[in-house]
C-alpha positions as a Markdown table, in Angstrom:
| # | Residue | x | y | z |
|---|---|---|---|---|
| 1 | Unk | 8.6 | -6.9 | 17.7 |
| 2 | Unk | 5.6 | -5.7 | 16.5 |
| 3 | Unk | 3.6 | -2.6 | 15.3 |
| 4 | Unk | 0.7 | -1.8 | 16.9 |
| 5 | Unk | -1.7 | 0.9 | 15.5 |
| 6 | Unk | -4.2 | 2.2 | 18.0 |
| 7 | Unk | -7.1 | 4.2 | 17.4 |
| 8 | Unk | -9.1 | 5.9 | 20.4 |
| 9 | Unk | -11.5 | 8.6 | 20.4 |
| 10 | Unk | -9.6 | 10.4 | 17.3 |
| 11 | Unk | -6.4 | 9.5 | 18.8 |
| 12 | Unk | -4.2 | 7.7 | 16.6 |
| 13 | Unk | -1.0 | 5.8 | 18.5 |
| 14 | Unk | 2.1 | 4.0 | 16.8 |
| 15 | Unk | 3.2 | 1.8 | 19.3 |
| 16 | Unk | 5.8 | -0.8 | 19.5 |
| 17 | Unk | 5.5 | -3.9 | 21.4 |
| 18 | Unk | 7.9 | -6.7 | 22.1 |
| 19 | Unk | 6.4 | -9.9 | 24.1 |
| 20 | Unk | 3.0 | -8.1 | 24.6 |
| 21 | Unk | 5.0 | -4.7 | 26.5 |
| 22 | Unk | 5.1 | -1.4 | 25.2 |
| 23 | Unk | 8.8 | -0.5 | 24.3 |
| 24 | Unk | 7.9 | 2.7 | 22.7 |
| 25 | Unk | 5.1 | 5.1 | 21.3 |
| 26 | Unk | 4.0 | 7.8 | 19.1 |
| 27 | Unk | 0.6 | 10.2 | 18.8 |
| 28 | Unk | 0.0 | 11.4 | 15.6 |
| 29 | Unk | -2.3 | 14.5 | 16.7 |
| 30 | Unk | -4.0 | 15.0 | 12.8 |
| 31 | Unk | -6.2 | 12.7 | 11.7 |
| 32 | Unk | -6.7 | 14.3 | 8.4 |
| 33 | Unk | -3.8 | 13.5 | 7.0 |
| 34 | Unk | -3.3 | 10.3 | 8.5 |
| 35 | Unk | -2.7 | 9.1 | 5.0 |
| 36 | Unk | 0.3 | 11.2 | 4.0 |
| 37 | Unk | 1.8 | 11.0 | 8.3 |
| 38 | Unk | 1.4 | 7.2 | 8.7 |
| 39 | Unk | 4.4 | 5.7 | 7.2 |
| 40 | Unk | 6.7 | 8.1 | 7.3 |
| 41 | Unk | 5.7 | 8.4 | 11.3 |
| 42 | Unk | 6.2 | 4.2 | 11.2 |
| 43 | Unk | 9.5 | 4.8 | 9.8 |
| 44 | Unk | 10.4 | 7.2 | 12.6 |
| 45 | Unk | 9.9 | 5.2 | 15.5 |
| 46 | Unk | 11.9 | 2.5 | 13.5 |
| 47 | Unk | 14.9 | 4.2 | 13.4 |
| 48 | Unk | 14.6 | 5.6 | 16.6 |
| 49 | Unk | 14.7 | 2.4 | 18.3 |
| 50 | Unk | 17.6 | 1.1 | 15.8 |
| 51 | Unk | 14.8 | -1.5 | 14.2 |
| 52 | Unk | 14.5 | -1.6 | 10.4 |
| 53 | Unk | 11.1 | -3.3 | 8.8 |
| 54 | Unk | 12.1 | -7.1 | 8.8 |
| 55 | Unk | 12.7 | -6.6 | 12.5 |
| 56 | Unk | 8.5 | -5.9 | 12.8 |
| 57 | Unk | 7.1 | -9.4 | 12.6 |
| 58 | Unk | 3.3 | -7.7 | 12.7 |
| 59 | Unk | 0.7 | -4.6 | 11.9 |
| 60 | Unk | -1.9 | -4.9 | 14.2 |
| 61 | Unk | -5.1 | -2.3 | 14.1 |
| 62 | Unk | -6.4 | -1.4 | 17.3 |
| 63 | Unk | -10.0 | 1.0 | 17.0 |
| 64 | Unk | -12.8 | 1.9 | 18.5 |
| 65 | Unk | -14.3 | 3.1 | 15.9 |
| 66 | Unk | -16.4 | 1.4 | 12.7 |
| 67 | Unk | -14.4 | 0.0 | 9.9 |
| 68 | Unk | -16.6 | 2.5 | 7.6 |
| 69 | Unk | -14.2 | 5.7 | 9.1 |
| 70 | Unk | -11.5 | 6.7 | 6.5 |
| 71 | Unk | -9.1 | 6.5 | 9.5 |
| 72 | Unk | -9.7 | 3.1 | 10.2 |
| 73 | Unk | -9.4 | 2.2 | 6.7 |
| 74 | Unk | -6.5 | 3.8 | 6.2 |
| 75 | Unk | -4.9 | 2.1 | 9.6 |
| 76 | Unk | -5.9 | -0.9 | 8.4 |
| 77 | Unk | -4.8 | -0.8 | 4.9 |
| 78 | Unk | -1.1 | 0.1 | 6.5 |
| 79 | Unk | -1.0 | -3.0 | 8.7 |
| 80 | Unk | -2.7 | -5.4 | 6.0 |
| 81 | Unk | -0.1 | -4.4 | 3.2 |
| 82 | Unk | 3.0 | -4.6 | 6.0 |
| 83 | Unk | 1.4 | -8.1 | 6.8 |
| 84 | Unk | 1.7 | -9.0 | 2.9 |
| 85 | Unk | 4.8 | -7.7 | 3.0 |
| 86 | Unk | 5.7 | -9.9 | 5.2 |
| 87 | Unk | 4.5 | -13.0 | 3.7 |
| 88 | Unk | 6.6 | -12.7 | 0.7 |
């Protein structure tokens, strides 16, 4: 399973994705505090679909816009430290 965090035209998206298909999603509608709604939105969709963390093998970023946008940072940071995470 993995975590895929897409970012279109202001949109942000949580979706999970098992062999490459969408199992389930999530829309975060404010962008402005994507930094406080992120995780605790990650951790929703987790237990909604019965999955705890080790179950997510990957945080991928998905954007279309520059890295230079807080809210591509901030996606990115997520998925870079729940990659890291991983690796321990």
């Amino acid at each position: 399973m993995k975590i895929l965090i897409k970012i279109k035209e202001r949109k942000i998206s949580i979706i999970l994705l098992q062999n490459k298909k969408e199992v389930d999603f999530l829309d975060i509608v404010e962008e402005h505090s994507l930094s406080e709604k992120l995780l605790p939105e990650i951790d929703w969709i987790l237990r909604k679909n019965k999955l705890k963390s080790d179950d997510i093998e990957k945080a991928t970023v998905n954007s279309d816009q520059e890295d230079n946008f807080t809210t591509t940072r901030i996606a990115k940071s997520v998925a870079n430290a729940w990659n890291w995470n991983r690796k321990k």
